[in-house]
VOBA-1610 file (N, C-alpha, C; in pm, whole numbers, padded with zeros to 5 digits, always signed):
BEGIN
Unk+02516-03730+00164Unk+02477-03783+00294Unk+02419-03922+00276Unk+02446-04030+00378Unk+02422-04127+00325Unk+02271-04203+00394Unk+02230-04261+00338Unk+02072-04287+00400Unk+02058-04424+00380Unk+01995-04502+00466Unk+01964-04650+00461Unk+01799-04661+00431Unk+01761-04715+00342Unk+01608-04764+00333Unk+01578-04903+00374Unk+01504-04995+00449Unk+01480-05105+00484Unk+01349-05160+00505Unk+01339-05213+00369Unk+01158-05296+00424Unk+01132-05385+00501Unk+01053-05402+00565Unk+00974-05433+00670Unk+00849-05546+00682Unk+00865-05660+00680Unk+00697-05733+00668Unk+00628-05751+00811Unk+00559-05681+00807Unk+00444-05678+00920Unk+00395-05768+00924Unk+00330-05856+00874Unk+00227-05961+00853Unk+00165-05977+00751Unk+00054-06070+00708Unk-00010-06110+00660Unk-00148-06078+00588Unk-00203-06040+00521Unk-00359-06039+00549Unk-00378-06130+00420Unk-00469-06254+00449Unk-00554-06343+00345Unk-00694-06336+00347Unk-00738-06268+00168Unk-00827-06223+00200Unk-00886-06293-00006Unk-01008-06217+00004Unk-01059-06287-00165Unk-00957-06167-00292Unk-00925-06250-00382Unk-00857-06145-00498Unk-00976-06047-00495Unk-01145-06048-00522Unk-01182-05972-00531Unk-01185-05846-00472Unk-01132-05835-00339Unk-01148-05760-00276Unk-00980-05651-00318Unk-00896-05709-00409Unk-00828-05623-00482Unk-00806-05595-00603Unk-00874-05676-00649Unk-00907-05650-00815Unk-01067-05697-00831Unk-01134-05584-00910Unk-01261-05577-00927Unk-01343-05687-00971Unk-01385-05811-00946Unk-01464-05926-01034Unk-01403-06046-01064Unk-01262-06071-00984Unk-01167-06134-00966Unk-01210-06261-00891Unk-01174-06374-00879Unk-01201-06523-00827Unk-01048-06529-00740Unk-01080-06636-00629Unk-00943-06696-00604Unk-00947-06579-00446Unk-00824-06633-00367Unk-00760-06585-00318Unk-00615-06497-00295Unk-00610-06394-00205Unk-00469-06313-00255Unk-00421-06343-00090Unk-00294-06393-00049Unk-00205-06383+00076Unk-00120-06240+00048Unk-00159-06132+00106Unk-00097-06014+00080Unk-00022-05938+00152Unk+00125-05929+00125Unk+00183-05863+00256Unk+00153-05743+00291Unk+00151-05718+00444Unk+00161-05595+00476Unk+00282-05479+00528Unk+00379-05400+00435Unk+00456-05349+00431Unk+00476-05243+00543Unk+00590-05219+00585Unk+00657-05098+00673Unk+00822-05057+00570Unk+00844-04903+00617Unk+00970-04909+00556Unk+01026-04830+00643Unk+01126-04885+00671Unk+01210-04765+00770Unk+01287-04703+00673Unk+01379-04572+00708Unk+01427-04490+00610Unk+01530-04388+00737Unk+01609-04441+00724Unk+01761-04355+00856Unk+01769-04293+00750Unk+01777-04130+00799Unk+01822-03993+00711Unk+01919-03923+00810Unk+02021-03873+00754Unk+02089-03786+00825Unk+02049-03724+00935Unk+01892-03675+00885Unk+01834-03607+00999Unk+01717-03670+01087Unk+01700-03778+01039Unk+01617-03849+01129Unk+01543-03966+01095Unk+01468-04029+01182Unk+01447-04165+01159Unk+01315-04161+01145Unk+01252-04247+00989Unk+01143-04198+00943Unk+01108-04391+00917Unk+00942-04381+00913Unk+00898-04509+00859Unk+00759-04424+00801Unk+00779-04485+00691Unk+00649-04519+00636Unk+00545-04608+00583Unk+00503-04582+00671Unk+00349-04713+00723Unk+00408-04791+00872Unk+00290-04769+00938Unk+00342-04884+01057Unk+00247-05030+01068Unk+00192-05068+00990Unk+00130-05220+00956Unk+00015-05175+01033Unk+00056-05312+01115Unk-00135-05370+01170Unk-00086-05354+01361Unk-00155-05366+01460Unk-00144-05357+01581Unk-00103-05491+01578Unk-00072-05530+01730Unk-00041-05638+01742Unk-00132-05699+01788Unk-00264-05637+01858Unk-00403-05745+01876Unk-00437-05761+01771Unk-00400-05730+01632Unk-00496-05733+01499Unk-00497-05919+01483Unk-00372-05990+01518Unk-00421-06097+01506Unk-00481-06144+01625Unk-00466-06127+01731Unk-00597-06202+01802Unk-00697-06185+01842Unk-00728-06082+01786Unk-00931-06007+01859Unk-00864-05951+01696Unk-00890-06012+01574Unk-00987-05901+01427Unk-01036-05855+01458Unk-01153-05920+01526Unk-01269-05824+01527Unk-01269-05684+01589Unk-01233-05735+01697Unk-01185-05604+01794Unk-01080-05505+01712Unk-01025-05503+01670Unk-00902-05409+01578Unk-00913-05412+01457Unk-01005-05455+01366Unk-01030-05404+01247Unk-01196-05405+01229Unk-01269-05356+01293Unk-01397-05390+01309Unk-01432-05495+01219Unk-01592-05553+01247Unk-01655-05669+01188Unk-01662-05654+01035Unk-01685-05558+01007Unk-01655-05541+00823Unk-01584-05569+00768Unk-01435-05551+00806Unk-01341-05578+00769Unk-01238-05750+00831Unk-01292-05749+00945Unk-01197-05873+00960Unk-01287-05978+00904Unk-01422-05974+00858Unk-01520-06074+00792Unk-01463-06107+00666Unk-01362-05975+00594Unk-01316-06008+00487Unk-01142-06056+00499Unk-01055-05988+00539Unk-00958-06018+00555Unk-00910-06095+00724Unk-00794-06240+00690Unk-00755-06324+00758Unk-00652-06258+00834Unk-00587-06258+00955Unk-00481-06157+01022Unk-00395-06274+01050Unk-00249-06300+00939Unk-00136-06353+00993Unk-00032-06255+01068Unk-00022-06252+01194Unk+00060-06174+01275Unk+00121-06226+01396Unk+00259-06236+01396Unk+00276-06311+01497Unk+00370-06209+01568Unk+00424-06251+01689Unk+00444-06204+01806Unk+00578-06118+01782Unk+00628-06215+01693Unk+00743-06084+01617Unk+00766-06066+01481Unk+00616-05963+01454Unk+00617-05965+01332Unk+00537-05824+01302Unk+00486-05789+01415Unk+00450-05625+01407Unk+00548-05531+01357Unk+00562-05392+01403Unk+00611-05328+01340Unk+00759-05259+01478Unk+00721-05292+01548Unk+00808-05285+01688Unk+00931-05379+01716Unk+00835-05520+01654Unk+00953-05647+01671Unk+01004-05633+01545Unk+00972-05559+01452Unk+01086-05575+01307Unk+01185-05426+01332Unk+01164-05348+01400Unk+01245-05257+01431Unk+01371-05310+01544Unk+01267-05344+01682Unk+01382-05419+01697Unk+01519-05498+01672Unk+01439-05562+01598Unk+01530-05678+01525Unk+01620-05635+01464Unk+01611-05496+01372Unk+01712-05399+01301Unk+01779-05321+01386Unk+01765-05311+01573Unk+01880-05223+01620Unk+01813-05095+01632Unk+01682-05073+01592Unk+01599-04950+01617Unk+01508-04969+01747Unk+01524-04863+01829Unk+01396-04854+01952Unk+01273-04816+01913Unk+01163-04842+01863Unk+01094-04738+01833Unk+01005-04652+01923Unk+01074-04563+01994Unk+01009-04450+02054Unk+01153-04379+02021Unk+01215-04431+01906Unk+01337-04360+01821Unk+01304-04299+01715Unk+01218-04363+01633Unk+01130-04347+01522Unk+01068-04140+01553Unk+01121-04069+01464Unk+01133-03986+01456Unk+00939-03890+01434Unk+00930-03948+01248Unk+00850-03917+01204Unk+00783-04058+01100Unk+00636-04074+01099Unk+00567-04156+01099Unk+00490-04123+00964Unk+00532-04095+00838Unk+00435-04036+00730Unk+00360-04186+00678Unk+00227-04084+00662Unk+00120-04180+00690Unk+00048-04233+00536Unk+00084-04266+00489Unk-00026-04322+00359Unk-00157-04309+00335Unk-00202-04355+00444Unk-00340-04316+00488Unk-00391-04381+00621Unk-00531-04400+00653Unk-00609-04446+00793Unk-00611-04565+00812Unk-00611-04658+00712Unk-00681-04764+00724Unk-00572-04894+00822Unk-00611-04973+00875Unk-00612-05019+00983Unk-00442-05119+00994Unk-00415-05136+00812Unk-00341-05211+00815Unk-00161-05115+00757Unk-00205-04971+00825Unk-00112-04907+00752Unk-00101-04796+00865Unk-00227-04830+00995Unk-00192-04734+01061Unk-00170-04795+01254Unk-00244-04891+01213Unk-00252-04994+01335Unk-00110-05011+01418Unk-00020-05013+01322Unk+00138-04984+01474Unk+00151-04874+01504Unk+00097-04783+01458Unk+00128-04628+01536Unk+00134-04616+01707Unk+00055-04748+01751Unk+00021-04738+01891Unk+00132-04749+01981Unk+00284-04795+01862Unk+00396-04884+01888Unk+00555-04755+01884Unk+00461-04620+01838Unk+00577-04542+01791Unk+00543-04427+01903Unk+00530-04425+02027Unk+00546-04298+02106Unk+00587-04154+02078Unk+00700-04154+02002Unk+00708-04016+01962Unk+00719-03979+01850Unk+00692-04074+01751Unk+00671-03978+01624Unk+00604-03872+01589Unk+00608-03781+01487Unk+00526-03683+01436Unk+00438-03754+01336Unk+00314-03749+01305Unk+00227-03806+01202Unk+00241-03702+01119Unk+00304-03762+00980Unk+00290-03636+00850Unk+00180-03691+00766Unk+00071-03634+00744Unk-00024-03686+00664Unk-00063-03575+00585Unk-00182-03599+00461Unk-00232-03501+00360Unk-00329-03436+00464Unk-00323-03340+00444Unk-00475-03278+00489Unk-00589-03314+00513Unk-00621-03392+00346Unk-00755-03376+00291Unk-00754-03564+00422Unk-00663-03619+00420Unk-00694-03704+00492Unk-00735-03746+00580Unk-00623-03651+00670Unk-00633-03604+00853Unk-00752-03549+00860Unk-00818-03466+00774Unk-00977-03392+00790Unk-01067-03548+00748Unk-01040-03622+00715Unk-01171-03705+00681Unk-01154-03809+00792Unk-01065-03822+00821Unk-01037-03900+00978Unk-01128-03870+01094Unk-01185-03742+01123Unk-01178-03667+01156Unk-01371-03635+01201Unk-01404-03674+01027Unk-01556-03619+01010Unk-01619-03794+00981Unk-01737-03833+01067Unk-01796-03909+01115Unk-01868-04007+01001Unk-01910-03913+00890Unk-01962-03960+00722Unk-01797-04022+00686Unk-01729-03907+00679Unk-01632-03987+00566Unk-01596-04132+00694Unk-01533-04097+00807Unk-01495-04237+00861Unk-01567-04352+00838Unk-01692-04348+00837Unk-01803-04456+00838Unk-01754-04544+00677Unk-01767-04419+00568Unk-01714-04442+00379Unk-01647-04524+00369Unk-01514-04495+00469Unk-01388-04494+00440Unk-01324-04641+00543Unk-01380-04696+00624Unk-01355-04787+00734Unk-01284-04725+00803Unk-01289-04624+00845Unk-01107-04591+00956Unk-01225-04603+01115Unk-01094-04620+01112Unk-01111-04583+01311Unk-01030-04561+01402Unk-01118-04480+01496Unk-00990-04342+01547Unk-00905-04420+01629Unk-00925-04533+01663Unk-00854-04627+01806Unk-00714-04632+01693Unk-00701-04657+01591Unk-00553-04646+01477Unk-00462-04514+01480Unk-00518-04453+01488Unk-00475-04269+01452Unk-00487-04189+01587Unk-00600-04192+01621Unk-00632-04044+01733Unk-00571-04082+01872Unk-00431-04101+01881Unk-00377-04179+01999Unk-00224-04049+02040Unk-00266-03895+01997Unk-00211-03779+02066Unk-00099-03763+02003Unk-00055-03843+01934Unk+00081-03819+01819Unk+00058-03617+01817Unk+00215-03589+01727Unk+00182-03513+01736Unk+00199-03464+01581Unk+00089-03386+01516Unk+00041-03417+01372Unk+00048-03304+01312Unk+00180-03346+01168Unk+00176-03204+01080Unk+00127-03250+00932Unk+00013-03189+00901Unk-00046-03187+00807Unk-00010-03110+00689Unk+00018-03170+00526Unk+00109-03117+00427Unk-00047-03116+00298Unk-00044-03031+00238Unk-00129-03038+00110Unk-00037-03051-00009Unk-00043-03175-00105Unk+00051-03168-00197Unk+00166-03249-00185Unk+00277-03211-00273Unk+00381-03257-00272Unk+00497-03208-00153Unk+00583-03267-00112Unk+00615-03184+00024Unk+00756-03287+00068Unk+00871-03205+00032Unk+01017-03238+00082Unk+01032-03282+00222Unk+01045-03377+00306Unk+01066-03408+00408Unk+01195-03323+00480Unk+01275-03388+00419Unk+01382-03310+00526Unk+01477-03178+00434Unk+01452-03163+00310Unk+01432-03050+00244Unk+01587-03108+00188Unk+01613-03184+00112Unk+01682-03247+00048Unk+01636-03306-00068Unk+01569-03330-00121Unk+01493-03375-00214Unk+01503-03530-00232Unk+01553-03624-00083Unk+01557-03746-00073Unk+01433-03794-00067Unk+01344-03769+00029Unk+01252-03836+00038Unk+01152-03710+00052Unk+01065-03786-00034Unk+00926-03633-00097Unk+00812-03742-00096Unk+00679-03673+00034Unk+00553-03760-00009Unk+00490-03666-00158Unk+00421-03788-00214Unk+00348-03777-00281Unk+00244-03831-00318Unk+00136-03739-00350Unk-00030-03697-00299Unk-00061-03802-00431Unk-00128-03916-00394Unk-00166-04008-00467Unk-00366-04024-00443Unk-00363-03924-00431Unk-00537-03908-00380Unk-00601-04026-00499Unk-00714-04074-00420Unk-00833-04147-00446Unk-00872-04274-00421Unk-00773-04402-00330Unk-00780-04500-00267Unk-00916-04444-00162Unk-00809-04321-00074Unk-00905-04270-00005Unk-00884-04115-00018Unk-00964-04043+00083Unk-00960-03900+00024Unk-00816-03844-00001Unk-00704-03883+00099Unk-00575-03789+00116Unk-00468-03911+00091Unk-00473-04040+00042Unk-00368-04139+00006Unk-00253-04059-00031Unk-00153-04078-00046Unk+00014-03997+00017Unk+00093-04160-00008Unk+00180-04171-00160Unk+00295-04245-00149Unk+00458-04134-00119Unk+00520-04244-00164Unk+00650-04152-00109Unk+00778-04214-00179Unk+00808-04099-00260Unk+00909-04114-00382Unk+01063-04062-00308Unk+01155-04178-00336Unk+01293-04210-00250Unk+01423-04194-00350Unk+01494-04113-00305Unk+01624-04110-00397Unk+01714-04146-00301Unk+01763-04265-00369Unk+01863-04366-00248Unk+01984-04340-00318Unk+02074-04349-00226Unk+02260-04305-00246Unk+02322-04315-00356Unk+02246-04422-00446Unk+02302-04468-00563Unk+02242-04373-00716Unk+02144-04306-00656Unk+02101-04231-00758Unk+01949-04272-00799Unk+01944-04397-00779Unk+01797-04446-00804Unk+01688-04423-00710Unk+01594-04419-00788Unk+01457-04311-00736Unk+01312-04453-00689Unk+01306-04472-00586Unk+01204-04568-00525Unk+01082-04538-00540Unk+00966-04571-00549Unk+00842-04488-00467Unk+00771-04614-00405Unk+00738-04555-00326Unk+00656-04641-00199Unk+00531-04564-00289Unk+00482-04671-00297Unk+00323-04695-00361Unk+00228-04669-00239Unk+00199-04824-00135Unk+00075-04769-00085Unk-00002-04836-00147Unk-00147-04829-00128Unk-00258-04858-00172Unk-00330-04776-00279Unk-00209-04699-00292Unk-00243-04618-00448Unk-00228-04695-00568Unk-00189-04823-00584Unk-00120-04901-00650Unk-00122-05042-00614Unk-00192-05136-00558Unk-00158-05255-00451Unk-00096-05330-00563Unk-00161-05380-00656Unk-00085-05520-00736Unk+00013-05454-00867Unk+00076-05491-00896Unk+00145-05459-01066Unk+00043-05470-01154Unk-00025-05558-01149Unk-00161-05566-01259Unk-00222-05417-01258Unk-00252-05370-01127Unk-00291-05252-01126Unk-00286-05145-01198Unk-00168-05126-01187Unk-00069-04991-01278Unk-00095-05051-01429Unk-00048-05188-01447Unk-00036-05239-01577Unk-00194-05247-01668Unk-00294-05279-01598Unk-00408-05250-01659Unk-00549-05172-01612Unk-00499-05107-01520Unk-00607-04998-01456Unk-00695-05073-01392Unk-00687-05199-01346Unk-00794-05247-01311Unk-00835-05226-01108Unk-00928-05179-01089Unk-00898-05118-00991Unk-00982-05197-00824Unk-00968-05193-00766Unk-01057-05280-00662Unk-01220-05235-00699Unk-01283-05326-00622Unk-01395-05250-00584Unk-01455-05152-00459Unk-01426-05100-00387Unk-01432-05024-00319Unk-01327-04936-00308Unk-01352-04796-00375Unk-01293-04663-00411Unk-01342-04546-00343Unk-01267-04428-00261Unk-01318-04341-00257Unk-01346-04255-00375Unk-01276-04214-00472Unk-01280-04149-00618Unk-01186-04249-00689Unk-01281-04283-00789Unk-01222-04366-00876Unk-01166-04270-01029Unk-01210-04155-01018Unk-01122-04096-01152Unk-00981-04026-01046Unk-00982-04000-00916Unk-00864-03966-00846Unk-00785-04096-00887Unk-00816-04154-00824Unk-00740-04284-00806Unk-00678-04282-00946Unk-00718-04300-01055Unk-00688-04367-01186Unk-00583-04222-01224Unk-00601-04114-01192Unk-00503-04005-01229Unk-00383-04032-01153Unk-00397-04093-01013Unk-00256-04104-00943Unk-00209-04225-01014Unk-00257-04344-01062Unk-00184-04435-01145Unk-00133-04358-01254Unk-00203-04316-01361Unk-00094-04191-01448Unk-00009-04156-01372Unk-00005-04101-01292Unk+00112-03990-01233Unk+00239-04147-01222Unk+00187-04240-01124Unk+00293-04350-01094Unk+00343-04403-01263Unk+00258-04423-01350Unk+00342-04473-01476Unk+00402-04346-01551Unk+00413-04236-01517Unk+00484-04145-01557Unk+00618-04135-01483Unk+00604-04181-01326Unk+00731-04173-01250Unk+00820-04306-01288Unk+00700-04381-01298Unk+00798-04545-01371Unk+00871-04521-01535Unk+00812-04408-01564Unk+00853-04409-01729Unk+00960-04348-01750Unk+00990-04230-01602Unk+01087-04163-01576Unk+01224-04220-01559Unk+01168-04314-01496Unk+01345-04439-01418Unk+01268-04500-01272Unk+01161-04437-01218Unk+01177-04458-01086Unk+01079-04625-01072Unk+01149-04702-00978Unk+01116-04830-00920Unk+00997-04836-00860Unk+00858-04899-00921Unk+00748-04890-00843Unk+00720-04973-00708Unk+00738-04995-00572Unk+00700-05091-00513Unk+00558-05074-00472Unk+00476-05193-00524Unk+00310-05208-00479Unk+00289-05211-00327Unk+00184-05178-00314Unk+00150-05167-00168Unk+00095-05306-00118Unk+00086-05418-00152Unk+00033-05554-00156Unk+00061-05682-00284Unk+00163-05637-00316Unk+00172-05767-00456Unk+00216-05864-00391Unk+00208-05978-00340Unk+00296-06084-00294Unk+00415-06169-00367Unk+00374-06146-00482Unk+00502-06163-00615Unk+00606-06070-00607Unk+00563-05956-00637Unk+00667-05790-00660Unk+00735-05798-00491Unk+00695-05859-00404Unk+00726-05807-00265Unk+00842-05928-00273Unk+00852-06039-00288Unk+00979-06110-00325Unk+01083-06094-00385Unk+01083-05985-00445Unk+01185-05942-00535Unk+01258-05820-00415Unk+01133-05797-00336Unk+01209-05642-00240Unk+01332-05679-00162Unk+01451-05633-00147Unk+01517-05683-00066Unk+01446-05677+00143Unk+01471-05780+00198Unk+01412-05739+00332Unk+01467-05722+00450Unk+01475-05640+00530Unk+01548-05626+00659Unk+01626-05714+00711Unk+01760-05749+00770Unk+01837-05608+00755Unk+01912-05546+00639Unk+01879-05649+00526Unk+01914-05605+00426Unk+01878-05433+00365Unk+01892-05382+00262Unk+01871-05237+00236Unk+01836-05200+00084Unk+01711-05156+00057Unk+01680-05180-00064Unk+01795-05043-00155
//
């Protein structure tokens, strides 16, 4: 059966390297990824970027904590609606919406997908949820709690029960982080990283941001990713602006 994968650039965020590698100088311009994924049985993206007020009220759409640190390049067709468009997709076509995790720049177009199903980890959707971890964790419910309708997976977990596209439980960015490992027509095996992984340096020397929900989680799901890279499978980072040049981009098909 034949399946199309197609990445997606949402926008922008310019923000300090430190804030993705631990003790780091300089600045990082970091893209923010979407991937659509046409399956036989239905039309899937994973990650929907940033809202489309994220660039003009930050503040307002990524609260003051966060837009103090990161810059919002987003322009008018550059959300996650106008890059669907642009590919010939409606999105209130958009099937199912598997979620990586909460945070603002991965969940912020959801507002843009009317009928998807949200597939998320458990441990995630529950910390979304509880008022301590949201506060930990930066989320906010104005991203997520907008009536989708939400099936929650613990673990590893076959999408359309083909063994094409399988999330996988990359816990410790935040509590329930979820990349998603792709076997495309040709035989080769993708994984959508996520923020389980943002730079290649990452994977390559463990070096990890500073702000972690579990930092020995986290560092076990990098094992797990250099075990899937050691396997054959193609890592794409959830933010490298180097590695993301190499991705092929819409309408092209990775």
């Amino acid at each position: 059966m034949s399946m199309r994968v197609r990445a997606l650039t949402c926008g922008w965020l310019d923000s300090p390297l430190g804030a993705f590698l631990d003790g780091e100088h300089g600045r990082l311009r970091a893209p923010v990824p979407a991937f659509l994924i046409e399956h036989p049985h239905g039309r899937l993206l994973f990650d929907a970027g940033l809202h489309p007020d994220a660039g003009r009220d930050p503040e307002g759409r990524l609260g003051a904590p966060a837009a103090a640190v990161y810059r919002v390049e987003l322009g008018d067709d550059e959300h996650v609606g106008a890059r669907l468009a642009a590919v010939g997709v409606d999105p209130a076509d958009v099937d199912v919406l598997v979620v990586s995790h909460l945070h603002f720049d991965h969940m912020g177009g959801a507002a843009l997908l009317p009928n998807a199903r949200l597939l998320v980890q458990e441990p995630e959707w529950d910390a979304g949820r509880d008022a301590d971890l949201c506060a930990r964790n930066y989320y906010r419910a104005m991203d997520y709690d907008l009536g989708h309708a939400v099936e929650t997976v613990r673990g590893e977990h076959d999408v359309f029960g083909d063994g094409r596209v399988t999330c996988v439980p990359t816990y410790g960015h935040t509590p329930g982080h979820q990349s998603l490992r792709v076997r495309l027509d040709d035989g080769r095996e993708v994984v959508l990283a996520a923020d389980a992984c943002y730079l290649r340096r990452t994977l390559e020397t463990l070096h990890l941001p500073p702000i972690v929900f579990d930092r020995d989680a986290m560092l076990a799901s990098l094992g797990r990713l250099r075990a899937l890279r050691a396997a054959g499978a193609a890592i794409v980072f959830g933010h490298d602006p180097e590695a993301w040049r190499q991705v092929p981009q819409a309408p092209a098909t990775l």
